[in-house]
N, C-alpha and C positions, 0 to 999 in steps of 0.2 A: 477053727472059727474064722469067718472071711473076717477083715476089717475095713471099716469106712473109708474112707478115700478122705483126705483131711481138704477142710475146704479151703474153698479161692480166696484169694487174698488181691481181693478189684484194688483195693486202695495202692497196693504196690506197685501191682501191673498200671494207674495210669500214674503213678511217680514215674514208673519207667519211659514216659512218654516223654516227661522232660529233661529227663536226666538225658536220654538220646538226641534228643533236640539241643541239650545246653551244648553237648560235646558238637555238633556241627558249626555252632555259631562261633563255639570257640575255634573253628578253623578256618570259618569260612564267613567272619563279620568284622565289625572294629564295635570291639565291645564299649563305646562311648553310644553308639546309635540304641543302648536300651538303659540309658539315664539312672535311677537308682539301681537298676540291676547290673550296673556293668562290671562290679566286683565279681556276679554269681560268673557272669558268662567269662571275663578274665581268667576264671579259675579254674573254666568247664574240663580240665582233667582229672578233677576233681571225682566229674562225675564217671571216673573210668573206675575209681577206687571205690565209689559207691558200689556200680556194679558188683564191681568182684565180693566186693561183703554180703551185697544182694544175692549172690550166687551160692555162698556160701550159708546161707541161713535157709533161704529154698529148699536147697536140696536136703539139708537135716530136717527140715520142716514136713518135707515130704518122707524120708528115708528114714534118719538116724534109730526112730523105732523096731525096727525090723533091723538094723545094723546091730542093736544093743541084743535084741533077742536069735542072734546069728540067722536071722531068715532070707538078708540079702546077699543075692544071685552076684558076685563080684566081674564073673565075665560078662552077664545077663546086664549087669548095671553098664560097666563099659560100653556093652554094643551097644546101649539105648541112646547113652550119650554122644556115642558115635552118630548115628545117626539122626539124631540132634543136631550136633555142630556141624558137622561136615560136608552138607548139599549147598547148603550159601557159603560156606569159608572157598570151596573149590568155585563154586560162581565168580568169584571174589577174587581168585586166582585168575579165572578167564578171563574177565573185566579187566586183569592188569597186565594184557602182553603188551601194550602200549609203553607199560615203563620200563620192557625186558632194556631196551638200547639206553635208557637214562642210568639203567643201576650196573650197565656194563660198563660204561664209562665213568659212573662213579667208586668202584671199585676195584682191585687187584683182580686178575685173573682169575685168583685161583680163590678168593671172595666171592666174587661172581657166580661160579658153579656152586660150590658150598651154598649160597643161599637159593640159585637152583633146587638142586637137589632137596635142602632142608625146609624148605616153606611147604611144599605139599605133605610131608611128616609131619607140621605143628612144630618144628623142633628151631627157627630160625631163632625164638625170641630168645634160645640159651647163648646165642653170641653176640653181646652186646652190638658190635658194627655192622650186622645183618640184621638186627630184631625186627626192625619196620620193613623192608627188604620188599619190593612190591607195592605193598598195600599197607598204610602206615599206620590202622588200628588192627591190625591182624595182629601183631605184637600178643597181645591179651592172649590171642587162642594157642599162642602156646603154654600162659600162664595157667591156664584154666583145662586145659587138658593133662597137665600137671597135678593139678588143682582135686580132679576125678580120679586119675590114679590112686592116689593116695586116701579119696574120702569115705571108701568101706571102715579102713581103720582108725580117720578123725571122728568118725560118726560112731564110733562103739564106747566111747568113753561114758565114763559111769551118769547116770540120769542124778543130776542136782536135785538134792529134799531143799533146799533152804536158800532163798534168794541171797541173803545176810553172808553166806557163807561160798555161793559164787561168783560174786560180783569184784575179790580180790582174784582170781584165777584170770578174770578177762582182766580185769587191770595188768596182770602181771602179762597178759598175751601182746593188748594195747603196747604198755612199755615196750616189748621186743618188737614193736613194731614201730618204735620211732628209733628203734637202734640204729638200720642204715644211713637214713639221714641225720640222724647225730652226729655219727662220725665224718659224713659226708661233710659239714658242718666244720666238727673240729679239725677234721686232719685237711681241708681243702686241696683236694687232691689236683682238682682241673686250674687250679691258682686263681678261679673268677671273683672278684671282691663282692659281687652281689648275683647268686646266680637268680635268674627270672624264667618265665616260660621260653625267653628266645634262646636260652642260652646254651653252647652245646661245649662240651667235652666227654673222653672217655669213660670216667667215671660215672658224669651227669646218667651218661645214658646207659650203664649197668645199674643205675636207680631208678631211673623211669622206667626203662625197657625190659629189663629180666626178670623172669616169673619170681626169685626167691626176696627180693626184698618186700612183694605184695604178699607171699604167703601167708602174714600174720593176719592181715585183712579177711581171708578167706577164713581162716579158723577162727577169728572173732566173729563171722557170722556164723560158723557150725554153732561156736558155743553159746549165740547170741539163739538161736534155735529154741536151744535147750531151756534157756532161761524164760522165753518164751510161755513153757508151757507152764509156769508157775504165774505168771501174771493174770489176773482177771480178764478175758475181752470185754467186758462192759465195766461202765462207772469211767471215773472222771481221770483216773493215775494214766490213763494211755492218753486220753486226748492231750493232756498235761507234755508229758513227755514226745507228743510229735509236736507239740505249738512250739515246747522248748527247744527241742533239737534245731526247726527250722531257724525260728530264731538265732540260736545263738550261732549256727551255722553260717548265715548270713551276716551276725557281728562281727565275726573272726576274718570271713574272708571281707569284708569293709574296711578291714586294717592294711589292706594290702601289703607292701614291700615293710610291714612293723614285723608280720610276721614271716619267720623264713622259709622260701618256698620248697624248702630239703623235703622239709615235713610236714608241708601242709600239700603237698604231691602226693604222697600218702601216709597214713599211721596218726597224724593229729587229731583228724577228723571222727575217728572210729566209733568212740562213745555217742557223737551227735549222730551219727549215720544210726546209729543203734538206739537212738530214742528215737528217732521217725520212723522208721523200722517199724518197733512195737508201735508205736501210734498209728500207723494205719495198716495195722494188724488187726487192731481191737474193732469194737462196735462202738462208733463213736461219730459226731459229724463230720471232723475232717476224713475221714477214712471215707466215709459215705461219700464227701463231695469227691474227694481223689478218686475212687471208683464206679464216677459219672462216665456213662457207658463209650460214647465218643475216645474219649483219654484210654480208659481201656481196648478199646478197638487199637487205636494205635501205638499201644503199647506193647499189643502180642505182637508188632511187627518192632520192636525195639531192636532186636537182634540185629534183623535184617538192615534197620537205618543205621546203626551203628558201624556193622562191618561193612556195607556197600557203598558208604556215603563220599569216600574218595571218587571211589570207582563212579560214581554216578554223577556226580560231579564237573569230573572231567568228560564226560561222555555228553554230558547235555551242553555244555560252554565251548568242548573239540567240536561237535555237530553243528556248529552257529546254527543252531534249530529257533534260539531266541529273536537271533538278528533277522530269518528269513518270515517268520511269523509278526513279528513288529511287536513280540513280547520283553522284547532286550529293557526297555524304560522301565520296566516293572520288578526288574534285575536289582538287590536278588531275592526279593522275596516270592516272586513267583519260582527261582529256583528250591526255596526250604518246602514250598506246595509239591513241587512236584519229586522231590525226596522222596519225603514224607508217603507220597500216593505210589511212588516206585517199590519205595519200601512194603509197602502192604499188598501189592500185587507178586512182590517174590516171597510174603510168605503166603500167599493162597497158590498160586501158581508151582511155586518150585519147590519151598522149604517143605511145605506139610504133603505134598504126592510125593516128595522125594523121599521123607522122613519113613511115609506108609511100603513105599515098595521097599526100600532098604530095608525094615524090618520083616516085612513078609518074604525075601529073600532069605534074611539071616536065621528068621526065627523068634525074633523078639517078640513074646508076646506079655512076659512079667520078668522081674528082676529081685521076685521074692521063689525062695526055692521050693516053697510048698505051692504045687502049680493048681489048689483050687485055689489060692487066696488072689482076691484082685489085684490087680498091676496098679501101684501108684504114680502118676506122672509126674514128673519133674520136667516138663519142657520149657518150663516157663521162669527157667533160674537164670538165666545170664541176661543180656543187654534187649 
């Protein structure tokens, strides 16, 4: 018997609009210039750990059903995702021969080659002093390709009867997910007295940068999935729980340097991320207004603004295209416009013709084993 295709979740897709916009400003603003919001934009790595919990609830969202009833295709899932990720990450590769001479002389020799060789694998982020190597949100796509491996068999775990009775499972997920930066914490390994976003040691950056400290993230959203389908989407408990998440989300990070940034990098946040989540999941106004169609328009290009936005970056500012147009004074908001518009013509242009012949190449046409039942899409689970 075919099964429906479970529906679009507009509210998320145009959260994701901002969440990929905060992560630009945070690299590329002084977050004083947005006055009560400069804590969200301060913290915009925050919205990297969103992602991955967004990643992680998608694709159970989409999946985990057909995982629990053994019908998904685990090479079939693979190659989909593969070609998913992989037409912009490699663009993204192109875009960065310009920093081939900055990271040769940033690095040992034999570093050097190593993140050569490992960044078109996905595999740079498993060595902390190569993670960023290139292209400095690339990092993620080896998290997340990690992430897929592994989520045939996160997605098969038993379907929850009873809210009451899984809401301690994620807690106990949560907890091991502020384990790194606890210890990061207690044993201060890099000796920094107050680490902050600037701050860099070896350690630091085996917690920001390596896929297994956000692991937890990603299975709190599988199991945040699951939880999911016990909640009503209409009535008042979801709108509730995304006014609250936002909220208190926004409190937490207004404490700034009160709270310590180990863990608010990622694994604090998880619980709040997962009431906004279900909130604009449900049938509710904010969900509505979040899935005002613009926001979602540029949200399906979230991906693409997230991983290209070095790359594009420096290509519009190396070009002095601003200075010879006499748009320079408009600097830089005229560059977040043209991001933003870059972004959304690589995914009409590259990502989605790319996505189409890579599959009609490999054969991807479903990634459930019984070939009448529909192909359900997960394209729309990462950044």
């Amino acid at each position: 018997m075919e099964k429906r295709k479970p529906a679009r979740l507009n509210g998320l897709t145009g959260l994701r609009t901002f969440a990929a916009i905060n992560i630009v400003f945070f690299h590329f603003s002084n977050p004083n210039w947005f006055g009560p919001l400069a804590p969200v934009v301060n913290a915009g790595y925050a919205s990297v750990s969103f992602f991955i919990l967004l990643s992680g609830f998608v694709l159970a969202y989409n999946y985990a059903g057909r995982a629990r009833e053994g019908q998904l295709d685990k090479a079939r899932f693979w190659e989909a995702r593969f070609t998913r990720l992989y037409p912009i990450y490699l663009l993204s590769l192109l875009l960065s021969w310009r920093m081939v001479p900055a990271e040769y002389i940033a690095h040992s020799h034999r570093m050097f080659w190593t993140g050569m060789v490992l960044s078109p694998l996905l595999l740079q982020g498993w060595i902390p002093e190569i993670a960023t190597f290139l292209n400095t949100p690339a990092w993620t796509m080896s998290a997340e390709s990690a992430y897929y491996v592994a989520f045939p068999w996160l997605a098969k775990g038993k379907k929850p009867q009873r809210v009451g009775a899984y809401l301690p499972k994620m807690a106990v997920v949560w907890a091991l997910g502020m384990v790194p930066g606890l210890f990061y914490i207690w044993l201060n390994p890099d000796g920094i007295p107050h680490p902050d976003r600037w701050s860099y040691g070896p350690w630091l950056q085996v917690l920001k940068f390596t896929p297994l400290p956000h692991l937890a993230s990603f299975v709190f959203g599988v199991m945040l999935a699951n939880l999911d389908e016990l909640v009503p989407r209409a009535g008042n408990l979801r709108l509730a729980l995304g006014l609250g998440g936002f909220a208190a989300t926004f409190g937490l990070l207004s404490l700034g340097s009160l709270v310590p940034y180990a863990i608010v990098h990622d694994g604090l946040l998880m619980p709040l991320f997962g009431c906004i989540i279900l909130g604009l999941s449900g049938e509710n106004p904010l969900a509505w207004g979040m899935g005002w169609g613009p926001l979602v328009f540029v949200g399906e290009a979230s991906y693409c603004l997230y991983l290209l936005h070095f790359n594009l970056w420096n290509l519009i500012h190396d070009s002095h295209v601003l200075e010879r147009t006499g748009l320079i004074r408009f600097d830089p908001w005229i560059s977040y416009v043209l991001l933003i518009g870059l972004a959304v013509l690589a995914l009409h242009l590259i990502e989605k013709p790319a996505q189409r012949q890579l599959r009609k190449w490999m054969g991807v046409q479903t990634v459930v084993k019984e070939r009448r039942v529909a192909m359900v899409s997960a394209d729309k689970d990462g950044p």
